[in-house]
N, C-alpha and C positions, 0 to 999 in steps of 0.2 A: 367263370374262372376268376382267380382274385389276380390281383395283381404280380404276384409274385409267380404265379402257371399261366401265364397266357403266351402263347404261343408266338414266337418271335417272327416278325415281316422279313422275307427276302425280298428281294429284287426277281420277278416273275419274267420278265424280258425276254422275248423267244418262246418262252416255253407253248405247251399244246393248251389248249382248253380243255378244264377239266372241271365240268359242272358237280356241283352237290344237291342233295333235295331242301327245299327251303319250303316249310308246310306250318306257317306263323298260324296261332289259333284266331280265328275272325273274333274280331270283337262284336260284341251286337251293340245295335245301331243304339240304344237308347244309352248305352254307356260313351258309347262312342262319341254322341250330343250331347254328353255332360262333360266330356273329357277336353272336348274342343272348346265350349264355354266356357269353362274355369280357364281354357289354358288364353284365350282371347282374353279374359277381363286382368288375366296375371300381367302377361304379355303389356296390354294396354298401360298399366302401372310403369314401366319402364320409362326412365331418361337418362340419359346421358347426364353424369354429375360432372364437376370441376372443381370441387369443395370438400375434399375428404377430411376423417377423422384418423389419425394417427393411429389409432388401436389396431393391432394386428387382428387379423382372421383365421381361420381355420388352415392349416394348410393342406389340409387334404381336402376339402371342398374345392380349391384351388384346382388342385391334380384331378380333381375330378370332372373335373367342368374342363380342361383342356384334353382329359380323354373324351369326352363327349364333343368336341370338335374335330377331335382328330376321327372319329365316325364319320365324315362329313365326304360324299362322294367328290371326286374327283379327277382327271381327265385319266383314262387308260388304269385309273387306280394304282398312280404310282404318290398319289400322295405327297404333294412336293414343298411341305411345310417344315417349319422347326418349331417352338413356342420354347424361348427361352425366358424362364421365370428369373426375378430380379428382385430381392429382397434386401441386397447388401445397400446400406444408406447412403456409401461415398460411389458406388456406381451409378444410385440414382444422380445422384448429384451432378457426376460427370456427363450423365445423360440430359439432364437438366439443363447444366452450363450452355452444351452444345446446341441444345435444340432450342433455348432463349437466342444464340446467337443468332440460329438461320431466320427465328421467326422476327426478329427486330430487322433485317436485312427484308422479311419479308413485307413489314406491315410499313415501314419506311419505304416502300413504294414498288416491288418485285411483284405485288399481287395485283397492284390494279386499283383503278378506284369502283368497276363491276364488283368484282369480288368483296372488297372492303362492303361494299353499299350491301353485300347478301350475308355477311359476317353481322353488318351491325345487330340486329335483331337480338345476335344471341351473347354480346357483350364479351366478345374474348377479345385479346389483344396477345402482346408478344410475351407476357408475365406467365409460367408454367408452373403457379405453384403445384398444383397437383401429382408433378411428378415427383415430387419430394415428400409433399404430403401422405399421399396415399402409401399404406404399407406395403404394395408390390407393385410388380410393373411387368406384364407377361408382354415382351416384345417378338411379334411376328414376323419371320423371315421367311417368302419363299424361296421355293431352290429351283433353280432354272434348268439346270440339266442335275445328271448327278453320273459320278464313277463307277465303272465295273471292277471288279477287283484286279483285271488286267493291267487298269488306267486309261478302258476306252470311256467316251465319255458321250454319255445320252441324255436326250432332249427328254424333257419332260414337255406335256402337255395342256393347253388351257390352264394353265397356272394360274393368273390371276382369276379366275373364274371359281378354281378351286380353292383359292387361298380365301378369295372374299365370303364363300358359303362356309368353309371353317370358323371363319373371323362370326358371323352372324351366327350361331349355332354355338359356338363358344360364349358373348353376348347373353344368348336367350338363357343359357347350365348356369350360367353366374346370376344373372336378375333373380332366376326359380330357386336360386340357393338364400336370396338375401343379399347378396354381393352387390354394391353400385361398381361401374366402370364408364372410360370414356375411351373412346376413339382416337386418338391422335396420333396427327399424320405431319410433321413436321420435313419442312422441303426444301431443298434435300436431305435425304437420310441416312447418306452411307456412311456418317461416323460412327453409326447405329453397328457395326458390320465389325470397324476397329475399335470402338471401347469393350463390346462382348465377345472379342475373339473368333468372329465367325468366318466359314471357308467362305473362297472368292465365288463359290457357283449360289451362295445364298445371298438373295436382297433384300432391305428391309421392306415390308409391308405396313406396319402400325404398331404402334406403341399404346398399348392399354393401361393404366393403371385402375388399381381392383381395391375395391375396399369399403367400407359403409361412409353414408355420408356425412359429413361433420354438424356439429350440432347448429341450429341455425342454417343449416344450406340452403341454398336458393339455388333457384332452375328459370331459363327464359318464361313467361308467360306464352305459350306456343299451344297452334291445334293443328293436329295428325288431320291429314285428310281421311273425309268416309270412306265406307268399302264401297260407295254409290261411285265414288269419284277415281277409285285405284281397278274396279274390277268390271271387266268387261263379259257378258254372258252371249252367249249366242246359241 
């Protein structure tokens, strides 16, 4: 379907179970082991930037890669995400101001000298250029419950569970597109909630900013643990 035919989500709640037939053609195995190859050594290429270049990107690359997280399972499959995209410069700004504010309250001593000492490695401090820098900013809200059209109001489930395999899934659609992004997670966030006009049952999650890296970028010198050291067989 394209975007403009896909068929629109209700809210399922109550309703009976109603299975459909789901018959995906197998892949065979030798395409399968090229397919997971390529997508390991892609994967592997990823880091987390801090150093963007101003040039704008695709926007629909963009949209694309936050419909490919929005695919991402979730508890009871109610989906309890929003992904509001952020391209206006004085919004970034104001989301910048804010989140410079928490993170100097933070590194001024709210975090700890543990924390600080697990920070230093990767050279951040309370300065966000990035978020000004980079031409977007896809800020992730989960929803904690949500309305029926009544105005009762339902729980949602494993939220952050859900919301974090989005977030990772979303990540992976941007790296395969070309796109650098970073992670940030500034503490507290809920000015995040009043600068973008969000309702009270959504919280922020992470603020991403998306975009290629700026010329010259630098990244920590760091190594990913083996699959000998993450993966247990039995």
């Amino acid at each position: 379907m394209s975007p403009t035919t896909e068929q629109q989500w209700t809210p399922t709640h109550g309703e009976p179970y109603r299975p459909v037939p789901y018959r995906p053609a197998r892949m065979p195995a030798a395409e399968s082991l090229a397919r997971a190859a390529a997508l390991r050594d892609t994967m592997g290429q990823r880091r987390t930037v801090r150093q963007f270049s101003p040039d704008p990107v695709p926007e629909q690359v963009v949209r694309d890669a936050v419909a490919c997280a929005a695919t991402a399972p979730s508890g009871a499959h109610q989906q309890p995400w929003t992904f509001v995209l952020v391209r206006d410069p004085e919004v970034r700004r104001r989301i910048r101001e804010a989140a410079e504010h928490e993170e100097r309250v933070s590194y001024d001593g709210r975090l700890g000298e543990e924390w600080l000492a697990a920070l230093r490695p990767l050279g951040t401090d309370a300065v966000k250029s990035h978020l000004t820098d980079a031409p977007a900013l896809i800020v992730v809200f989960e929803q904690r419950y949500w309305l029926a059209e009544d105005g009762t109001k339902h729980k949602h489930y494993y939220v952050d569970e859900s919301v974090g395999i989005a977030v990772g899934m979303l990540l992976s659609a941007l790296h395969q597109s070309g796109l650098a992004a970073l992670v940030h997670t500034p503490s507290p966030m809920r000015f995040l909630r009043e600068v973008l006009g969000r309702p009270v049952n959504e919280k922020a999650f992470a603020v991403i900013p998306v975009g290629y890296p700026a010329e010259g970028c630098e990244v920590p010198d760091l190594v990913r643990k083996s699959l000998e050291q993450v993966l247990v067989e039995l």
